[in-house]
C-alpha positions in Angstrom: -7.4 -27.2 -11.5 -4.5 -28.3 -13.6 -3.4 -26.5 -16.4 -1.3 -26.8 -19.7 0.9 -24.1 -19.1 1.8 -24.4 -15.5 -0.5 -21.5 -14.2 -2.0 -21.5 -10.5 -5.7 -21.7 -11.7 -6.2 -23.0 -8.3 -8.9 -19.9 -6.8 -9.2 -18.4 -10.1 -13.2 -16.6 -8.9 -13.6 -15.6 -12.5 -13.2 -19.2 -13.6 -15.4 -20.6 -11.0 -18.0 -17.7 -12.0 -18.0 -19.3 -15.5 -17.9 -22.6 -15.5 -14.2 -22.9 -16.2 -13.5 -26.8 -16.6 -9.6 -26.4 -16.6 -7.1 -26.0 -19.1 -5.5 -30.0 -19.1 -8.8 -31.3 -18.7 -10.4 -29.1 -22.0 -7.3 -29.6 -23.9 -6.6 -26.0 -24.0 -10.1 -24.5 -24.2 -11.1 -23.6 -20.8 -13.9 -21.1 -21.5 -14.8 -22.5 -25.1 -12.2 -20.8 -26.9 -8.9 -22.0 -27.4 -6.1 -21.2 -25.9 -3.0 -19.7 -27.4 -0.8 -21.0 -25.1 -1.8 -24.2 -24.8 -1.7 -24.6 -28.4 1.8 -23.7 -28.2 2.6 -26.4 -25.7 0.8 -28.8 -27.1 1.8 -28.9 -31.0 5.4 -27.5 -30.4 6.2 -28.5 -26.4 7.3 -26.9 -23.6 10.4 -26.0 -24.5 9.5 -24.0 -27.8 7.2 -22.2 -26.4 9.7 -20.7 -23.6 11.8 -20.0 -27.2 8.4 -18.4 -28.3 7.9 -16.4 -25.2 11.8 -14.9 -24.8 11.1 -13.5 -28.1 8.3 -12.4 -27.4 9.9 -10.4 -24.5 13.2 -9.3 -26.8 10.6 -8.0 -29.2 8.8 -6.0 -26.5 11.8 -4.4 -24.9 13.0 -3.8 -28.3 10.2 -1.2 -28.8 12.1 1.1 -26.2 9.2 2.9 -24.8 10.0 5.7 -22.7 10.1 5.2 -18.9 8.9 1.4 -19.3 11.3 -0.8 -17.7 13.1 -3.8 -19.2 10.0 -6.7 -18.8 12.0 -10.5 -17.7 8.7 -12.3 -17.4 5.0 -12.7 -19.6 2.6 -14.5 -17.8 -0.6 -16.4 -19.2 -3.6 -13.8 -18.3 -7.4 -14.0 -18.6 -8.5 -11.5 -20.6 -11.2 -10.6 -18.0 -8.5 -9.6 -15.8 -6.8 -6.6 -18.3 -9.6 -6.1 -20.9 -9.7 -2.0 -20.1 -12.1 0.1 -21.4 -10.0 2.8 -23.5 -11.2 5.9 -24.4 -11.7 6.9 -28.4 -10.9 10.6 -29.8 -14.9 11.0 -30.3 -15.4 10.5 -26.6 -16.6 7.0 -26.9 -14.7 4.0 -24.8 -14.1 0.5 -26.0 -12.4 -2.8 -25.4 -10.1 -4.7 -27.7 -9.6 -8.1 -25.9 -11.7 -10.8 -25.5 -12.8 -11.5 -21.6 -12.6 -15.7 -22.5 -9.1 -15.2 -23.9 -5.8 -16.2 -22.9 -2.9 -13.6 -23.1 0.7 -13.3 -22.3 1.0 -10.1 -19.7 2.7 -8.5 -17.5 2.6 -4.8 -15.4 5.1 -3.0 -14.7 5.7 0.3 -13.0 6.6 4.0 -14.9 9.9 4.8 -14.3 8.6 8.7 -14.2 6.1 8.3 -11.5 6.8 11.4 -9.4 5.8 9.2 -6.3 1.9 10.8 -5.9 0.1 9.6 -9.0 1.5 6.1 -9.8 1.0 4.7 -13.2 1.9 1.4 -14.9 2.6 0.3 -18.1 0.4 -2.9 -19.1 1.7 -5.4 -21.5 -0.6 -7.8 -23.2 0.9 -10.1 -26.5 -0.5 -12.9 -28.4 0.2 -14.3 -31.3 -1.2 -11.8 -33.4 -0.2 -8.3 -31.7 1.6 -6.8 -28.8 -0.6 -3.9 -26.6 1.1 -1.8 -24.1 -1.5 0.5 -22.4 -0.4 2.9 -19.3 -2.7 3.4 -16.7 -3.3 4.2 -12.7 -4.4 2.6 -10.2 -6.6 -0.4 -10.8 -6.8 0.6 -14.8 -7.8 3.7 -14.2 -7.4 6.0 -17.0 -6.0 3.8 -19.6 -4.0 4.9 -22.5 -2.5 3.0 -25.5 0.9 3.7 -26.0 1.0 1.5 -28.6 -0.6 -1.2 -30.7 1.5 -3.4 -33.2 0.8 -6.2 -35.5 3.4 -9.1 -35.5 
């Protein structure tokens, strides 16, 4: 499948699962909804959104987070793929991403890990807000370290 963006689609099972049509052939709307990204490309070209997206990063390694290392690279992510089930103060879990949306993301490893329980630091941005999460293996126990609004 060809997309917008330049992301491998091609093997995607979650897309083939639900009727994904492609991102170039939906004009940025590959599961009904449209695509930030896309967008991007589409109304401001290529090379504004790699302007939008090394901002993007700046302002994510600007946070500083402890143990996080320095992110170089956001790739275009189905939500499915990094929609985590975080757990509430009254005991209750929830998700805050949509499973049909497209987000920037990338995971990177804890600079603390003490080399028997890895964890990772998830990073997730659109244009709305930035969510870094750290977690273990496969998303287990998911934590927000933080949530901003841009």
């Amino acid at each position: 499948m060809e997309s917008i963006c330049g992301a491998n689609c091609n093997g995607c099972k979650y897309g083939e699962n639900n009727n994904c049509k492609g991102c170039a052939k939906t004009k940025g709307c590959p599961f009904d909804r449209q695509c930030f990204v896309a967008k991007y490309i589409l109304t401001g070209g290529k090379e504004n959104y790699e302007l939008f997206k090394k901002k993007l990063i700046d302002e994510i390694n600007d946070l500083n987070i402890e143990g996080m290392p320095k992110i170089n690279e956001l790739m275009p992510l189905n939500g499915s793929f990094v929609n985590l089930n975080y757990p509430l103060p009254n005991g209750q879990h929830t998700q805050f991403l949509y499973d049909n949306d497209i987000y920037l993301g990338n995971q990177v490893e804890c600079e603390f890990n003490d080399g028997k329980a890895a964890r990772c630091f998830g990073i997730l941005a659109n244009m709305e807000f930035i969510l870094i999460s750290e977690y273990g293996p496969n998303g287990t126990d998911p934590e927000i370290v933080i949530y901003k609004k841009r």
